[in-house]
C-alpha positions as CSV (number, residue, x, y, z in Angstrom):
1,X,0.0,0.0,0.0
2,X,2.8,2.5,0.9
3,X,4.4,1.8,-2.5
4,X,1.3,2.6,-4.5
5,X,0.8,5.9,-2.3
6,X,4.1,6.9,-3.1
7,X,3.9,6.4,-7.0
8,X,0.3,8.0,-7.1
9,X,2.1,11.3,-5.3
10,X,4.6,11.0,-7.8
11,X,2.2,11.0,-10.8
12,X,0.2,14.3,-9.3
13,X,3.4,16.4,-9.0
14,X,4.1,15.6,-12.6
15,X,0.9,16.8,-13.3
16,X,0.6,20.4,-11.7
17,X,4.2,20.8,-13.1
18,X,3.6,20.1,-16.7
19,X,-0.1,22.4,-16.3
20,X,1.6,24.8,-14.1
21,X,4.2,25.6,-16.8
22,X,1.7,25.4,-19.6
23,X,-0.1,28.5,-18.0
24,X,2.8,30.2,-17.6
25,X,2.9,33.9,-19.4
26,X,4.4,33.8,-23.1
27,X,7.5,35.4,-21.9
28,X,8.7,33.4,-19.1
29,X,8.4,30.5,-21.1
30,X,10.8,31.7,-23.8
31,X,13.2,33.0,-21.5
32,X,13.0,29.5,-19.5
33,X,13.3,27.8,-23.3
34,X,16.6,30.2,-24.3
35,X,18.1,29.9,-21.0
36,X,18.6,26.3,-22.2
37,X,19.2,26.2,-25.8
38,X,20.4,28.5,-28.8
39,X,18.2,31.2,-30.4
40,X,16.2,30.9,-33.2
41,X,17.1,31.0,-36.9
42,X,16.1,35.1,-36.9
43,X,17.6,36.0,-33.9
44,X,20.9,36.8,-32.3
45,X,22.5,36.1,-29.1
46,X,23.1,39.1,-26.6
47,X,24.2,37.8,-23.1
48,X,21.5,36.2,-21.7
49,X,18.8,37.2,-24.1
50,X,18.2,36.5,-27.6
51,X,17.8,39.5,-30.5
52,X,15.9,39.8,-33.4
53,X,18.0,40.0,-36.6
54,X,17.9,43.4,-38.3
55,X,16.8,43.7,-42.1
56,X,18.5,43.1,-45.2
57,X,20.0,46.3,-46.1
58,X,20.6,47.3,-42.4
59,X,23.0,46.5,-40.0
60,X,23.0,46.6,-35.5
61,X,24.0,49.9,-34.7
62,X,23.0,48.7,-31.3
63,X,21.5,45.1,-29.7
64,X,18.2,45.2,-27.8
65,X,17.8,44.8,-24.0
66,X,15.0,42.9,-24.0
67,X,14.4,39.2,-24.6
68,X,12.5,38.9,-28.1
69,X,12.8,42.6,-29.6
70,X,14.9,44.5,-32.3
71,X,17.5,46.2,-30.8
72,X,18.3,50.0,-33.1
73,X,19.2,49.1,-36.8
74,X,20.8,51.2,-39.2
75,X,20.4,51.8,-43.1
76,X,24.2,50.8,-44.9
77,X,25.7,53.6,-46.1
78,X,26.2,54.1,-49.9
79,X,28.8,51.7,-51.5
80,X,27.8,48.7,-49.2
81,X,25.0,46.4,-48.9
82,X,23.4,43.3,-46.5
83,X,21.5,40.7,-48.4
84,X,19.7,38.6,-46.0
85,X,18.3,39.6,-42.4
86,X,21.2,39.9,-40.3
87,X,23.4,40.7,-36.7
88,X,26.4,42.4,-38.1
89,X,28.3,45.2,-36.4
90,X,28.6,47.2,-39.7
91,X,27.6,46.4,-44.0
92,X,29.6,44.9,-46.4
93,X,31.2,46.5,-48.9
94,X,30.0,46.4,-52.4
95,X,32.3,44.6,-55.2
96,X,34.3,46.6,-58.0
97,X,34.3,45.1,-60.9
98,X,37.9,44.1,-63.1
99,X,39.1,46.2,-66.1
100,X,38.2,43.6,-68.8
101,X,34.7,44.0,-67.1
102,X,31.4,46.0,-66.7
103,X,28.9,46.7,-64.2
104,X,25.7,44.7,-65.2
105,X,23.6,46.6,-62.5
106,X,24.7,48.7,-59.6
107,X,24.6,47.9,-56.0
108,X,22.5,49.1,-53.8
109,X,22.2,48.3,-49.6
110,X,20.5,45.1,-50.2
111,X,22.4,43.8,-53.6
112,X,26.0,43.5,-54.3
113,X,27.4,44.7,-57.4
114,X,27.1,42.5,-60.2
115,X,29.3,42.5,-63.1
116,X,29.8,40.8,-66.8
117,X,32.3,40.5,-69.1
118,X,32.6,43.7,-71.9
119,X,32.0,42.7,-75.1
120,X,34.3,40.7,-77.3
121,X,35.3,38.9,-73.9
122,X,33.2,36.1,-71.9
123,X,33.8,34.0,-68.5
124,X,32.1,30.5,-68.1
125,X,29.5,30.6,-65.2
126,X,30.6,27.5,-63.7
127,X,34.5,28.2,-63.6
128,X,36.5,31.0,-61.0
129,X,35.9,34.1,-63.4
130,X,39.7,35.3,-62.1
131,X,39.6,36.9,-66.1
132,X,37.6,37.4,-68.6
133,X,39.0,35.2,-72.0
134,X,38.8,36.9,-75.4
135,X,36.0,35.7,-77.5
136,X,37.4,33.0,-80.6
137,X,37.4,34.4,-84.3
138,X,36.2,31.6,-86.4
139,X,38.9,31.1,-89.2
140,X,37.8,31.9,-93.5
141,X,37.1,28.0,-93.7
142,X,34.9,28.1,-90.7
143,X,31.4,29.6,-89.9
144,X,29.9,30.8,-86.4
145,X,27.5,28.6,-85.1
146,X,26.9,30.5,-81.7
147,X,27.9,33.8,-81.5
148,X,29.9,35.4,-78.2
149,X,27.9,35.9,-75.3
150,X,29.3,37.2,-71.7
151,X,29.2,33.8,-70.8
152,X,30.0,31.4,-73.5
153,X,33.0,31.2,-76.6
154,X,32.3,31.3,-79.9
155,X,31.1,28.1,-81.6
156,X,32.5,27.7,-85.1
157,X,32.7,24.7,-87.5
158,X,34.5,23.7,-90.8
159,X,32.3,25.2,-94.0
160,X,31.1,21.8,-95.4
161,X,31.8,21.5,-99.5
162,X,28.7,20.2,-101.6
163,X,30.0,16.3,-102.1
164,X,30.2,16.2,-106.2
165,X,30.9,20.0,-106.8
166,X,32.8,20.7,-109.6
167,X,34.2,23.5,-107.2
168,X,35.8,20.7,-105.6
169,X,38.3,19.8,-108.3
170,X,38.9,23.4,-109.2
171,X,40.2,23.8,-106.0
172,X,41.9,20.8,-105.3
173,X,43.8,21.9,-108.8
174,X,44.3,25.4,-108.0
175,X,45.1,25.2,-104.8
176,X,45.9,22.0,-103.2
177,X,48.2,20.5,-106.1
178,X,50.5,23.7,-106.3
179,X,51.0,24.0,-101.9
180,X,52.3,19.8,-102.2
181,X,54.8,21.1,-105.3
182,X,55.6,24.4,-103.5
183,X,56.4,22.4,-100.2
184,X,58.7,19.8,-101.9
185,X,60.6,21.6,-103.8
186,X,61.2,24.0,-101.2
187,X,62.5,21.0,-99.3
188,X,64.8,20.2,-102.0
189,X,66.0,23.4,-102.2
190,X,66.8,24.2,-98.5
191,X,68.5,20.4,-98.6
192,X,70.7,21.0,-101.6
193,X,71.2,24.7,-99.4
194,X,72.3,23.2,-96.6
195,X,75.0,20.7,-98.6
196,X,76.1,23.3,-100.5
197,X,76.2,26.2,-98.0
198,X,74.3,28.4,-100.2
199,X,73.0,31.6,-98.8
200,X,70.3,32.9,-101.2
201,X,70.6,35.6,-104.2
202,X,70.9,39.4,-103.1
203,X,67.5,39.9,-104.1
204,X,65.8,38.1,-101.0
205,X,63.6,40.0,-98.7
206,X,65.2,42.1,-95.9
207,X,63.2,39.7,-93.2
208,X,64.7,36.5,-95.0
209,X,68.2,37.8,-95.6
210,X,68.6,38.9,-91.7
211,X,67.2,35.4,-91.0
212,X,69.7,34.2,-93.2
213,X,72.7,36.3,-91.4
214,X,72.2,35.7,-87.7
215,X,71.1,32.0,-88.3
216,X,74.2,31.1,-90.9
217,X,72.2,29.9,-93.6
218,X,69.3,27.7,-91.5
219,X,65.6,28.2,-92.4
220,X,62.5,28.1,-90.6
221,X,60.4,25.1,-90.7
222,X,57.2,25.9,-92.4
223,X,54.8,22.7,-91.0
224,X,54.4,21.9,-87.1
225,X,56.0,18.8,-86.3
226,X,54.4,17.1,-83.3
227,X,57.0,15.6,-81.0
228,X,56.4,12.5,-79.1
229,X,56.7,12.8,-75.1
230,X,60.1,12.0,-75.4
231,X,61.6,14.2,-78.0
232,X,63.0,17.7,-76.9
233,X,61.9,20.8,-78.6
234,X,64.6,22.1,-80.3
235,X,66.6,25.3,-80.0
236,X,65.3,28.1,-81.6
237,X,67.8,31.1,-82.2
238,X,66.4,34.8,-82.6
239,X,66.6,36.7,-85.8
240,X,66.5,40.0,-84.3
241,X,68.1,39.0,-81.0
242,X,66.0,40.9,-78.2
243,X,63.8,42.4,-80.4
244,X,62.6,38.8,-81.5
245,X,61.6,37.6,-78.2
246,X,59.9,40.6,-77.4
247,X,57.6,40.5,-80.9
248,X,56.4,37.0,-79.8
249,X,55.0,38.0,-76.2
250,X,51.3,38.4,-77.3
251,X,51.4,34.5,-78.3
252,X,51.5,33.7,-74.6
253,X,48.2,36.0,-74.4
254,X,46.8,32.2,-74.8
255,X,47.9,31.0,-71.8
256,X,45.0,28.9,-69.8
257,X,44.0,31.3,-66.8
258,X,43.9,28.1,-64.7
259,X,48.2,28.1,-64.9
260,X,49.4,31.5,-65.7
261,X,50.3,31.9,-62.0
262,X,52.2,28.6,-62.1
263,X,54.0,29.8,-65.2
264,X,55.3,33.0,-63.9
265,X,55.9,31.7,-60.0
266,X,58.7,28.8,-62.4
267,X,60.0,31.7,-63.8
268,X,61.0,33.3,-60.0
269,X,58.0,35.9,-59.5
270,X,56.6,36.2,-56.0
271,X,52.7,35.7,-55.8
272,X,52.8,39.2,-54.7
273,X,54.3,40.4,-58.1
274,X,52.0,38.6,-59.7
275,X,48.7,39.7,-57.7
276,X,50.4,43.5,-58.2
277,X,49.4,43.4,-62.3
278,X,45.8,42.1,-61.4
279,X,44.4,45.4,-62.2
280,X,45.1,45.4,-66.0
281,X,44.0,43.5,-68.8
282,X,44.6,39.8,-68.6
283,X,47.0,40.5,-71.9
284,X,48.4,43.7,-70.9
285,X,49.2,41.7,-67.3
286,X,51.0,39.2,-70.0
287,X,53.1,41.6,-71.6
288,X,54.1,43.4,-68.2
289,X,55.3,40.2,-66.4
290,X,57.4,38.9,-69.6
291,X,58.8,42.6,-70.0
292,X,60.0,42.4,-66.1
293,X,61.3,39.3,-67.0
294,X,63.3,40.7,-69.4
295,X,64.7,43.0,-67.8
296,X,65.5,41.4,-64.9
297,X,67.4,37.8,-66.6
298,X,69.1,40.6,-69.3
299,X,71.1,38.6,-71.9
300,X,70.0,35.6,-70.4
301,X,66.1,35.7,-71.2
302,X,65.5,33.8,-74.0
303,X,62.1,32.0,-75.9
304,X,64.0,28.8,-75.3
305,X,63.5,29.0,-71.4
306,X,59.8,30.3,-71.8
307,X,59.1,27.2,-73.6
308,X,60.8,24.9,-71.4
309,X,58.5,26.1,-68.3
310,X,55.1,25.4,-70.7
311,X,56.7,21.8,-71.1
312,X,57.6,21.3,-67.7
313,X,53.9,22.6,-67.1
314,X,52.4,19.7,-69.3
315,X,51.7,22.2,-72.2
316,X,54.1,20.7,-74.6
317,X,51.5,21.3,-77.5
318,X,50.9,24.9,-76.6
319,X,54.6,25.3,-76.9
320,X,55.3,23.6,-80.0
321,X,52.4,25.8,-81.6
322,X,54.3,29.1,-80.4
323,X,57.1,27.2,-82.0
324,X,55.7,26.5,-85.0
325,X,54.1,30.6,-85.4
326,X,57.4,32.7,-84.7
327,X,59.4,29.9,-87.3
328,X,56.5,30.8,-89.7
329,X,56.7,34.5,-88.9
330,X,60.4,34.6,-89.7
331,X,61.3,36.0,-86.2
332,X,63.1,32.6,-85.2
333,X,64.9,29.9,-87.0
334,X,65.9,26.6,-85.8
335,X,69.1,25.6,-84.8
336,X,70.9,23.1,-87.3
337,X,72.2,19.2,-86.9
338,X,74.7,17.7,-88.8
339,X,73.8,15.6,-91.4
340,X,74.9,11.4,-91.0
């Protein structure tokens, strides 16, 4: 019997606690609730009592002092903005946008600035826009598919020939037939040069003739040959000395944004140097960091060393195609091997 009093006693102060606490004023029952646990999503901690968060586009000039309320809050000043409902001591400042971009609307105190690419440049969505790229021209044997946009390349394709056109064998004749005879016999000719050590009649072009002079009589190759992994690129030697390495900067305008920094930091920049040229153009940074380079390795800066980094990068094809443009332009020429 004494056991059954005892648990029916029990049961009855459960009771008049759980309805004494239900009756309890709004208030005290909040308090009792935060004393124990975090505040809610829209409000802030401020010692013992919980804030409500501010407004987007304001900020807490001052917290509240009692449990439940909005303490003072305080418009953001022009040139910064908050988003979302908020606790923060003071607004955030509103982004600026790069010099190879433009502001697509403004900020304001609850939007951040927001900016696109100007026009014949774009920057994928998806990726870091650290840059924007410049937009691809489509070449005379191609035709645009999709057009630029601030966010996507241009999409070209090859111009497809009518299969059975009688333009076809015109231009296979005209064309095609005489660039085969023009490119063997001029490898005939630079062969029986090279035996003979022939250096060209007086009446060669000034560009060909100083080719001729600093590179004792070796040529430029006029077709890309793709090396395997294991072959070495071979030594090019300047026409023009300085002048020649300097014409060929804007070629490593090309250079994937995801490596430039890797590129410069292997040729001794500090990321500091680097981050210092962020403020121009993505190709004027180029030309800026090369011509530093320049100046700083003197006689010792030379396209072979620039193109030994891209391959030690993994970008062996990127610097065979450099390769393969200042050969073609007549700035560079290769250096010779003796024949077996």
């Amino acid at each position: 019997m004494e056991v059954c009093r005892f648990m029916v006693s029990v049961g009855c102060l459960a009771f008049l606690v759980t309805l004494t606490a239900a009756n309890l004023p709004p208030g005290l029952r909040v308090r009792r609730r935060r004393h124990f646990g975090a505040c809610g999503e829209q409000e802030y901690p401020n010692g013992n009592i919980c804030c409500l968060n501010c407004k987007a586009g304001t900020f807490v000039k001052s917290s509240c002092t009692a449990a439940g309320q909005r303490g003072t809050c305080e418009e953001c000043d022009y040139g910064t903005f908050t988003e979302h409902d908020n606790h923060l001591q003071k607004c955030v400042d509103c982004a600026k946008c790069g010099p190879d971009q433009e502001v697509a609307e403004q900020c304001t105190n609850t939007q951040n600035t927001k900016c696109r690419c100007k026009a014949g440049r774009f920057c994928n969505p998806e990726e870091a826009c650290e840059v924007c790229r410049k937009c691809l021209t489509c070449k005379s044997d191609e035709e645009i598919v999709r057009n630029c946009t601030f966010t996507s390349n241009t999409v070209c394709k090859k111009i497809p020939l009518k299969p059975g056109s009688s333009l076809d064998a015109v231009f296979f004749v005209l064309c095609v037939i005489p660039v085969v005879l023009f490119l063997v016999a001029g490898g005939i000719f630079l062969k029986y040069k090279k035996k003979c050590g022939c250096r060209g009649s007086s009446q060669a072009s000034p560009t060909v003739a100083k080719s001729e002079e600093n590179c004792g009589g070796r040529g430029s190759s006029a077709a890309l040959i793709l090396l395997s992994e294991e072959e070495q690129l071979p030594t090019l030697i300047p026409v023009n000395g300085e002048q020649s390495l300097r014409s060929c900067f804007e070629l490593f305008e090309e250079l994937d944004v995801d490596f430039h920094k890797k590129f410069f930091r292997r040729l001794d920049f500090s990321d500091n140097a680097i981050k210092s040229k962020d403020n121009l153009l993505y190709e004027d940074k180029i030309h800026e960091l090369l011509n530093s380079w320049v100046e700083r390795e003197g006689k010792k800066a030379n396209l072979n060393e620039l193109l030994k980094v891209l391959v030690e990068l993994n970008q062996k094809r990127t610097a065979e195609k450099i390769m393969k443009k200042v050969l073609d332009n007549g700035q560079y020429c290769t250096e010779s091997k003796d024949e077996v």
